[in-house]
C-alpha positions as semicolon CSV with decimal commas, in nm:
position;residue;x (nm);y (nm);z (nm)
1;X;-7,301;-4,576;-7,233
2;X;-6,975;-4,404;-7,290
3;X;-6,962;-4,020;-7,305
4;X;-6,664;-3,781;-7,402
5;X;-6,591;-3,467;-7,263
6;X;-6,410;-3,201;-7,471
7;X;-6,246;-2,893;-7,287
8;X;-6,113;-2,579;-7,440
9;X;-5,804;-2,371;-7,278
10;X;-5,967;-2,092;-7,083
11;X;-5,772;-1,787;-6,948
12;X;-5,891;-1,792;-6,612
13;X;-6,125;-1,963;-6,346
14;X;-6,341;-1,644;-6,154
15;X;-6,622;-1,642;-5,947
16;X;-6,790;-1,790;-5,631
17;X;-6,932;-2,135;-5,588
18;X;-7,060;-2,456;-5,379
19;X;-6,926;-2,800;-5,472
20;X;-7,149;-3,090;-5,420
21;X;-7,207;-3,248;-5,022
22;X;-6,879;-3,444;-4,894
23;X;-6,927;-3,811;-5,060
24;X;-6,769;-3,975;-4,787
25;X;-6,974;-3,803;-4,484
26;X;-7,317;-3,839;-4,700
27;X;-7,244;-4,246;-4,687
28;X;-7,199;-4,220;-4,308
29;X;-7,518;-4,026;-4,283
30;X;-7,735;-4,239;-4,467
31;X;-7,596;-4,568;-4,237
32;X;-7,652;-4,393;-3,941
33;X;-7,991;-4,235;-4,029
34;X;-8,095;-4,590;-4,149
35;X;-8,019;-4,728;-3,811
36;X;-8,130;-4,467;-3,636
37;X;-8,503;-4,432;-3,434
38;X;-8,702;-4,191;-3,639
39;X;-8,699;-3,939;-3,852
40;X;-8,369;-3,808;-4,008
41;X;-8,308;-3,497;-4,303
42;X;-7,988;-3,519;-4,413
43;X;-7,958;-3,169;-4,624
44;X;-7,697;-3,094;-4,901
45;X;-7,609;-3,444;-4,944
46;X;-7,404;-3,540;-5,228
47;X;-7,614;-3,640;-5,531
48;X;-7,398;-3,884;-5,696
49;X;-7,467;-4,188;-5,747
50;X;-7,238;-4,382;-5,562
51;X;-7,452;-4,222;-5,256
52;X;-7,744;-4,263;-5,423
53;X;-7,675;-4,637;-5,462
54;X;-7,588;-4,648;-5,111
55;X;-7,986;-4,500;-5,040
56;X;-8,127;-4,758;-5,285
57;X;-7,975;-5,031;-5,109
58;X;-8,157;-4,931;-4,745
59;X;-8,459;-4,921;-4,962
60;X;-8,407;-5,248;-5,072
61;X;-8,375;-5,331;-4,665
62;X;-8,714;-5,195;-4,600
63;X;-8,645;-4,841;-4,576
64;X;-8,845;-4,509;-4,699
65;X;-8,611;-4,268;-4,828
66;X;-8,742;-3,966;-4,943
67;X;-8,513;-3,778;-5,182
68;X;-8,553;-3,435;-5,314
69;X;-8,323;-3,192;-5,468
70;X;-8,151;-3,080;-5,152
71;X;-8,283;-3,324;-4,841
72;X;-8,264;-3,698;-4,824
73;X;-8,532;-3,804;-4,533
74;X;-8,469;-4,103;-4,423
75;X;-8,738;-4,284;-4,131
76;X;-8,482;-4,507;-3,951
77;X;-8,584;-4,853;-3,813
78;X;-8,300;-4,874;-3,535
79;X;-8,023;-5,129;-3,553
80;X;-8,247;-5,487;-3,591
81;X;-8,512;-5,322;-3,839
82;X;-8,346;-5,376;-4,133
83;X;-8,498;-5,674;-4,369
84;X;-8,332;-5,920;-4,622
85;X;-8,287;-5,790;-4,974
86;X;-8,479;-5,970;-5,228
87;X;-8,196;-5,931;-5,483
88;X;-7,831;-5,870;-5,470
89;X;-7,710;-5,538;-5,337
90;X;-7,582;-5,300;-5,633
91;X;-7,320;-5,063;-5,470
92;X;-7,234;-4,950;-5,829
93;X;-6,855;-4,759;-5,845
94;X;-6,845;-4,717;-5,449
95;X;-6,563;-4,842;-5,274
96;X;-6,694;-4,702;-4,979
97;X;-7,064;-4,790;-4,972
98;X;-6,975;-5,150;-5,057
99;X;-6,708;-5,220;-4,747
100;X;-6,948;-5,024;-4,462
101;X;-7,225;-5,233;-4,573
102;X;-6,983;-5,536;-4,584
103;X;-6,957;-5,445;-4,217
104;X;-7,335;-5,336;-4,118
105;X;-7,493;-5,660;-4,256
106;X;-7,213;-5,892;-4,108
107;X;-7,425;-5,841;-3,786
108;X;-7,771;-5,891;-3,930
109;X;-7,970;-6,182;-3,911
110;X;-8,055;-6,224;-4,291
111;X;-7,869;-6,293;-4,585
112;X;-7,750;-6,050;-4,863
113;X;-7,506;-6,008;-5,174
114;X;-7,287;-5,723;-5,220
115;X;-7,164;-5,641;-5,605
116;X;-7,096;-5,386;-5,807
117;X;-6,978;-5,224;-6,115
118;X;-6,671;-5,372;-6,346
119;X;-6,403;-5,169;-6,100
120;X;-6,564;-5,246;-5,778
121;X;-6,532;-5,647;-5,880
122;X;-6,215;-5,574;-5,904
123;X;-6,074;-5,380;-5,569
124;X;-5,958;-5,555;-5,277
125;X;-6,210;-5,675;-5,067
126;X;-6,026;-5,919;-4,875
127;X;-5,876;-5,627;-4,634
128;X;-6,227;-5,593;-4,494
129;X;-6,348;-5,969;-4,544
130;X;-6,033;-6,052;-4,293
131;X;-6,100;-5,869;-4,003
132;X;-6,502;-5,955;-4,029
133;X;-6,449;-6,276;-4,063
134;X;-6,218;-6,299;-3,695
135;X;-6,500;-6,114;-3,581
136;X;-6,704;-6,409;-3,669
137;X;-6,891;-6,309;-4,021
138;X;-6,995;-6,610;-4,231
139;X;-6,869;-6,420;-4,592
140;X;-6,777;-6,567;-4,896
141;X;-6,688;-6,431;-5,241
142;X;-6,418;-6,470;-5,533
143;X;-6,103;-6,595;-5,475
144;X;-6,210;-6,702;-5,132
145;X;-6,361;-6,354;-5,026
146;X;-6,056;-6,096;-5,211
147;X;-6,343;-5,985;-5,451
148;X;-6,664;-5,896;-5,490
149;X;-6,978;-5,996;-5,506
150;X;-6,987;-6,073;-5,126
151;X;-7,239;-6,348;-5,036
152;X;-7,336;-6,279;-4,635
153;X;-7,454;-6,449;-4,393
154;X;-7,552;-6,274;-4,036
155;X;-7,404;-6,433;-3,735
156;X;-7,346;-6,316;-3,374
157;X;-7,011;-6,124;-3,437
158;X;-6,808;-6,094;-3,157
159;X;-6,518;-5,805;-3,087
160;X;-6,127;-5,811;-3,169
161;X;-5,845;-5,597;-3,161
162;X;-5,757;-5,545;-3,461
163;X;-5,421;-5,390;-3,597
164;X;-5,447;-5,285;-3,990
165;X;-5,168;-5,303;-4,197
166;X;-5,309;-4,994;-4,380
167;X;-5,434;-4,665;-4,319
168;X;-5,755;-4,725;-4,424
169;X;-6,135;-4,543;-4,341
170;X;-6,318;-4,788;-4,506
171;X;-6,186;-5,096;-4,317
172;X;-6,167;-4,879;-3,964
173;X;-6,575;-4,795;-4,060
174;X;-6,636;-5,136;-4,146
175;X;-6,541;-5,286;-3,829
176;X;-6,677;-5,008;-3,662
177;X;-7,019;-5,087;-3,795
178;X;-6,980;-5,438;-3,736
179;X;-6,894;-5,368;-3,382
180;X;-7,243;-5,189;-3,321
181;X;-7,345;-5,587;-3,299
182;X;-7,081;-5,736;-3,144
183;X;-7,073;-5,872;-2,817
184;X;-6,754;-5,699;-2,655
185;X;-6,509;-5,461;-2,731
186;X;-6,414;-5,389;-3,082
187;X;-6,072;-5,190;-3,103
188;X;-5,911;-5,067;-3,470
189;X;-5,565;-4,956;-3,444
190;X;-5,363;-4,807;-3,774
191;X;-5,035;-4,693;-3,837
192;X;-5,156;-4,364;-3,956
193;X;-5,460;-4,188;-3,876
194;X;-5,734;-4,226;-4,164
195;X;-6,009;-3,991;-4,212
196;X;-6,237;-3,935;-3,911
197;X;-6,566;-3,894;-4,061
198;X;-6,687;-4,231;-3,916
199;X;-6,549;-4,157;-3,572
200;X;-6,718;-3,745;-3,575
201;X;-7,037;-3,915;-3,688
202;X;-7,073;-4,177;-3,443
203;X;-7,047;-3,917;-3,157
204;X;-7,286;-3,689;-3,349
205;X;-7,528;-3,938;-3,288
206;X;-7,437;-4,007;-2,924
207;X;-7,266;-4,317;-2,968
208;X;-6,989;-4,393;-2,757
209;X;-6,620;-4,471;-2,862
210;X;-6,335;-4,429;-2,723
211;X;-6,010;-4,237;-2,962
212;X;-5,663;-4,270;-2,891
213;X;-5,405;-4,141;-3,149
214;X;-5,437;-4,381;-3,441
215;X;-5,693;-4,587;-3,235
216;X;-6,036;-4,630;-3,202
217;X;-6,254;-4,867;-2,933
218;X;-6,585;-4,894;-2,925
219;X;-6,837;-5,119;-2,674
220;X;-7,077;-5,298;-2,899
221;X;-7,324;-5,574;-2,871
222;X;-7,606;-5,335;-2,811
223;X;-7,530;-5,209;-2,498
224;X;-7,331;-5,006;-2,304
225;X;-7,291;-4,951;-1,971
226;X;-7,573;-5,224;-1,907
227;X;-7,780;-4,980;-2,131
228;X;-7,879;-5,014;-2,469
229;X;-7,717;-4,861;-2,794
230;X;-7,971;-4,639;-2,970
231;X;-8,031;-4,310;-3,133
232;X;-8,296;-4,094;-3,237
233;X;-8,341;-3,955;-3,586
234;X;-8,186;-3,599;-3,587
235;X;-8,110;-3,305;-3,881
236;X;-7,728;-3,373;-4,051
237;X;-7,578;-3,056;-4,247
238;X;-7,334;-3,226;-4,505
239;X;-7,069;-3,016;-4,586
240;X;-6,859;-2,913;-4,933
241;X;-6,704;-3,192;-5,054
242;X;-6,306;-3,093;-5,006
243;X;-6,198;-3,392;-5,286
244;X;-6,437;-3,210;-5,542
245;X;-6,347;-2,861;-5,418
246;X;-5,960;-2,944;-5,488
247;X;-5,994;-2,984;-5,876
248;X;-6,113;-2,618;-5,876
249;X;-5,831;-2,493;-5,592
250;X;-5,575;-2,649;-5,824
251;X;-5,763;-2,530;-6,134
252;X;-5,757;-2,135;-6,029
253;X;-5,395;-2,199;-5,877
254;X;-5,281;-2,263;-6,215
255;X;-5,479;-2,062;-6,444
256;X;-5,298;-1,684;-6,513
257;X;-5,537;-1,418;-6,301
258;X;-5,801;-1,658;-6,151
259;X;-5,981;-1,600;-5,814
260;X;-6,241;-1,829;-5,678
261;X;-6,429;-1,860;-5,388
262;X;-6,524;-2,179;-5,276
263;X;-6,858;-2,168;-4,973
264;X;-6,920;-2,402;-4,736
265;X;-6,601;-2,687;-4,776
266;X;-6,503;-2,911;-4,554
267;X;-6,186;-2,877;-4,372
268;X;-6,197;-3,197;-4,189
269;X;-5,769;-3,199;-4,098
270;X;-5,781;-3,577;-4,203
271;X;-5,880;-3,465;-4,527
272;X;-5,706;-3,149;-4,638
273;X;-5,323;-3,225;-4,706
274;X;-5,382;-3,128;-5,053
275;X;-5,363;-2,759;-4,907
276;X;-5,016;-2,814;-4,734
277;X;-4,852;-2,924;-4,990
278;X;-5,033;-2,682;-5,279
279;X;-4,872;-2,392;-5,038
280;X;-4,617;-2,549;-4,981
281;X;-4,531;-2,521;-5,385
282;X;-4,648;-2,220;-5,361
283;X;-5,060;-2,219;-5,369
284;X;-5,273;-1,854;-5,259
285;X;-5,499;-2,039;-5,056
286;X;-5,673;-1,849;-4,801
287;X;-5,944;-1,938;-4,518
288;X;-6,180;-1,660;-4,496
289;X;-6,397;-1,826;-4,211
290;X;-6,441;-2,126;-4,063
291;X;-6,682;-2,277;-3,818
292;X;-6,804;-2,602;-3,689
293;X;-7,114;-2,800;-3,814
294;X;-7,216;-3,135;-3,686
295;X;-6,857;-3,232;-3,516
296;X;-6,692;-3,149;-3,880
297;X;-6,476;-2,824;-3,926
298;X;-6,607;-2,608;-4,204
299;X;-6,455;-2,324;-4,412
300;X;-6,492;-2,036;-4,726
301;X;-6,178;-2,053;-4,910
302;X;-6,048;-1,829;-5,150
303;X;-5,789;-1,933;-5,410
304;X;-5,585;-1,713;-5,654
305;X;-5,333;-1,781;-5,895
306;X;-4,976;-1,881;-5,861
307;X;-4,682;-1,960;-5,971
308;X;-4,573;-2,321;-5,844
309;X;-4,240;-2,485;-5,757
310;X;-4,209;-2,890;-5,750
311;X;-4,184;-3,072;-5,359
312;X;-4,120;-3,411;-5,184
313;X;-4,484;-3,530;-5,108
314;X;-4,374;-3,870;-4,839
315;X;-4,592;-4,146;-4,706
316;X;-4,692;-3,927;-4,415
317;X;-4,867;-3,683;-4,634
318;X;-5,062;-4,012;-4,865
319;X;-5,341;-4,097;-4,585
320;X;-5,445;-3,703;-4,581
321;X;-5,437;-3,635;-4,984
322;X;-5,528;-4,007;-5,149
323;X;-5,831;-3,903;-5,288
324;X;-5,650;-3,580;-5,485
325;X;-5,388;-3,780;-5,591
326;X;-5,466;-3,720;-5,978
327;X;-5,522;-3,338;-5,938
328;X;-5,209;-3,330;-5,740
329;X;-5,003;-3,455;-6,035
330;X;-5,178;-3,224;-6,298
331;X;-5,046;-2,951;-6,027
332;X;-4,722;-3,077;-6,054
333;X;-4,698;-3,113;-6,469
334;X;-4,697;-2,751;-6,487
335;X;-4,524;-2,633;-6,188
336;X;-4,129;-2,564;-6,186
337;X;-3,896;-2,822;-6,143
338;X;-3,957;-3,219;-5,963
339;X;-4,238;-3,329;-5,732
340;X;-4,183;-3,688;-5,599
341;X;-4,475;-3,841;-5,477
342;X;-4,359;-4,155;-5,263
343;X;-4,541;-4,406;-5,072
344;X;-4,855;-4,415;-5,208
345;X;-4,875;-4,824;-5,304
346;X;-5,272;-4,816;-5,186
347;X;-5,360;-4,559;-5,529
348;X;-5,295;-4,854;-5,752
349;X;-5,624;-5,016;-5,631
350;X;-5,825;-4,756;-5,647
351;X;-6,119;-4,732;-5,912
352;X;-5,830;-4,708;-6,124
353;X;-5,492;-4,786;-6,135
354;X;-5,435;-4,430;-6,025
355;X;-5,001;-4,458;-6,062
356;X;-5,032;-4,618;-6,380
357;X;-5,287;-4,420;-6,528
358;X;-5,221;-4,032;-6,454
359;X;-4,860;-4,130;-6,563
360;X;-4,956;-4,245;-6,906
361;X;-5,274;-3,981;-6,992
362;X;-5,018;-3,689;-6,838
363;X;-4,754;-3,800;-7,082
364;X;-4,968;-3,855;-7,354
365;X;-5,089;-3,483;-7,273
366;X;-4,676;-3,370;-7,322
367;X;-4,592;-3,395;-6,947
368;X;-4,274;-3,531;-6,837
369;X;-4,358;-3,829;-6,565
370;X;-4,188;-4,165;-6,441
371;X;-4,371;-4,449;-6,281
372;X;-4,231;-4,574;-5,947
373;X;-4,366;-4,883;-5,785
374;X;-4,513;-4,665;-5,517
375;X;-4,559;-4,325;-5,669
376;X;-4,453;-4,100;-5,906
377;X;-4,152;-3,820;-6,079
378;X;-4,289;-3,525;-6,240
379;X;-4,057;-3,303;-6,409
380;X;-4,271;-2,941;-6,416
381;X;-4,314;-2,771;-6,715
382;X;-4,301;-2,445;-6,543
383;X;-4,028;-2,202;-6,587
384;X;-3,944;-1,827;-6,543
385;X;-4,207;-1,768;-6,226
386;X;-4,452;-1,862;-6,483
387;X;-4,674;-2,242;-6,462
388;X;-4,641;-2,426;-6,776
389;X;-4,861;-2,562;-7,068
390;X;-4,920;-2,921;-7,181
391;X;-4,900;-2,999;-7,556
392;X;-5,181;-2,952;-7,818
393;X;-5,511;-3,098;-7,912
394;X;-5,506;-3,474;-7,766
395;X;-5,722;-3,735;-7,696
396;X;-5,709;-3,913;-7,310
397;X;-5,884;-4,151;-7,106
398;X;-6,055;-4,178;-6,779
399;X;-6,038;-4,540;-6,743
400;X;-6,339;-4,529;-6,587
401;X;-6,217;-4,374;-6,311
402;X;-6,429;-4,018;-6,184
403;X;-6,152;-3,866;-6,017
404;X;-5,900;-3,908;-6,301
405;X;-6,202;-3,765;-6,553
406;X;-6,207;-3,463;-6,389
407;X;-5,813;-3,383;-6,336
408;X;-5,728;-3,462;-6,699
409;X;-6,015;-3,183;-6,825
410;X;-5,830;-2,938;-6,553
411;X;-5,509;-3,039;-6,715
412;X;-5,692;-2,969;-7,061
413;X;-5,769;-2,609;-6,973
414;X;-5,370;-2,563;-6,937
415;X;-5,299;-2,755;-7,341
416;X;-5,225;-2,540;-7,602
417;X;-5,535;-2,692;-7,781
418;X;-5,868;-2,853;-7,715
419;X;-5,847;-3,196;-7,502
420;X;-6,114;-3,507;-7,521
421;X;-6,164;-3,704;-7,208
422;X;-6,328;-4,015;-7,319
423;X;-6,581;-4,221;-7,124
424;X;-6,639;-3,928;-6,915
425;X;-6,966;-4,051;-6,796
426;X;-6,759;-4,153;-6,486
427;X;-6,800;-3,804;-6,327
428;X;-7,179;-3,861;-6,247
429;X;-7,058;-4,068;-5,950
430;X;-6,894;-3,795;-5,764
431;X;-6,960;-3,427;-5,903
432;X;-7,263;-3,439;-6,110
433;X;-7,276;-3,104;-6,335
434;X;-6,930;-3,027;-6,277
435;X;-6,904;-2,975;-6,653
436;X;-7,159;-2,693;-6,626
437;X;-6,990;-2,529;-6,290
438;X;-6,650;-2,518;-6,472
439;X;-6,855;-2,353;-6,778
440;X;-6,988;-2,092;-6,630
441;X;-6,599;-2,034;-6,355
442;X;-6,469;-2,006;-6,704
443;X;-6,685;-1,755;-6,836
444;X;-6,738;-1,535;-6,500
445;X;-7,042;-1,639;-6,346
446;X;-7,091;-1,693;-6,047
447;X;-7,302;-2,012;-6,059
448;X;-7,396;-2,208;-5,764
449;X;-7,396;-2,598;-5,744
């Protein structure tokens, strides 16, 4: 069922807040709790539902996972508990739960299906289907494994060096997963360095890999050292997730007189070029503390408003900021003079067509973009010191697609008039009540996710 989303222009974003658990890190949890030995409470996990889908599918392995509002607990069966699925495998919207599990049940010895919603049928699937399949995975799907659903059969993998042509988490996790089973040495090597999560969790856990610049090796097959791979259960603190924090760090950097406090984010550096290149246009972003929890760096920021001037975002800066891609360009609409954003090929197979689509909702919203084959021109509004405003009342679309949802209703709060985001239903997968949160930033109150 479709839902729209209508947001009013509001003065100013104030007051202090949490944003929902890190997506990403909650996925990683949930594996590695699943294969863990025992009991393990995995608290302020993200409660959308692409990790919620990611839970129902261990379920549908054999697994008791308890979920309440704050704690998932999940009672591990180590790495060969894990039971064929009586049905196909729903991974819903998640590009990420449906690759890692690509990679954990490679290993197995039972058969499963992976699908998924309309957008995950059609990503790229073939990027983690390759590699698996040199590590000797029996996988099969459309157009000869490119898309999902994923039929697979568990063999005895073994390891490979493997060079990606892509930065890419979700293919380095994959393998890394698949490696667990692996007889040998499984190395990933990529040309930039992806986000770590994987990697931090892994050694959380006492697993042992190797990290060397932009690559990672990792002795699998169940033993190391002549002694067996395992882990206990243990207690997981999820941090802030940074990709939902950054629609309200660009929202109060370009509202007049905002000042919001954001608790508990994560700061992982693989994650947080958004920052860099928000102060580099000019951003009042400040770290008030930061410590570590569970191998991942976390912070309170504190964001004000200012005025912003256009940059050169290059292919070095895409790895770090590819999930706040769409917020990045509603930054740039309104800032003063040209941002180029070059180098960013892998956003146009994302749940969306992320190029193609913030370029034609931003325009229809009066901003002045061009499409490039591998990024974008945005000619600022901005002018006089002063952050500009998009055009009047106007209907846009999320194209299904959470994260554009959500940067297109902080674009609306810049219009001149109210803006409808249709089909924002979307949203649920990510930052469930972020409709509310922004409510009650708008009106003062300091809520609390």
């Amino acid at each position: 069922m479709k839902t729209a989303m209508t947001v009013t222009p509001g003065a100013s974003l104030t007051g202090t807040v949490r944003v929902p658990g890190d997506k990403s890190i909650t996925h990683r949890a949930i594996i590695l709790a699943a294969l863990g030995e025992g009991v393990s409470t995995i608290s302020g996990y993200c409660p959308g539902e692409d990790c919620l889908n990611t839970a129902r599918a261990f379920r549908a392995m054999g697994l008791c996972i308890e979920e309440t509002p704050t704690q998932l607990i999940v009672h591990g069966k180590g790495l060969r508990g894990l039971r064929e699925p009586a049905a196909p495998i729903d991974c819903g919207n998640s590009g990420t739960g449906i690759r890692l599990l690509a990679g954990l049940l490679a290993g197995q010895d039972f058969f499963a299906v992976l699908t998924g919603d309309e957008s995950i049928r059609r990503r790229p699937m073939g990027r983690v289907v390759k590699p698996l399949r040199e590590m000797g995975a029996m996988v099969a799907g459309r157009q000869g494994g490119e898309l999902a659903p994923l039929a697979i059969t568990g063999q005895r993998l073994h390891g490979i060096r493997y060079v990606s042509p892509v930065a890419s988490a979700q293919v380095k996790s994959a393998l890394l997963l698949a490696g667990l089973f692996a007889e040998g040495t499984t190395e990933f090597q990529e040309p930039n360095l992806s986000r770590d999560h994987t990697e931090r969790m892994f050694q959380s856990f006492g697993i042992p890999l190797k990290k060397n610049g932009t690559t990672v090796t990792l002795q699998g097959g169940g033993r190391v050292g002549g002694s067996r791979i395992g882990w206990s259960g243990r207690s997981i603190a999820i941090p802030g997730d940074f990709s939902s924090a950054a629609f309200l760090i660009v929202g109060a950097t370009i509202l007049p007189q905002s000042d919001v406090t954001l608790l508990n984010v994560g700061v992982n550096p693989t994650r947080i070029g958004l920052i860099e290149v928000l102060q580099r246009m000019g951003a009042d972003i400040r770290v008030l503390r930061q410590w570590n929890e569970g191998g991942e760096p976390v912070a309170d920021l504190r964001v004000k408003s200012a005025p912003l001037t256009g940059v050169t975002i290059g292919p070095d800066l895409v790895p770090q900021t590819i999930d706040e891609f769409p917020i990045l360009c509603v930054a740039a609409a309104v800032a003063e003079g040209e941002t180029v954003i070059s180098g960013a090929e892998e956003l146009r197979v994302k749940e969306s067509d992320r190029i193609a689509t913030m370029a034609a909702e931003l325009r229809a919203m009066g901003a002045r973009v061009y499409e490039k084959p591998d990024g974008l021109a945005i000619d600022g509004l901005g002018g006089k010191g002063e952050n500009g405003r998009l055009t009047a009342s106007t209907v846009v679309h999320s194209h299904g697609d959470h994260r554009v949802a959500m940067s297109l209703a902080i674009g609306g709060l810049t219009a001149q008039a109210p803006t409808t985001i249709v089909d924002s239903r979307c949203i649920e997968t990510s930052f469930p009540n972020f409709e509310s949160l922004l409510t009650r930033l708008l009106t003062g109150e300091e809520g609390k996710l």
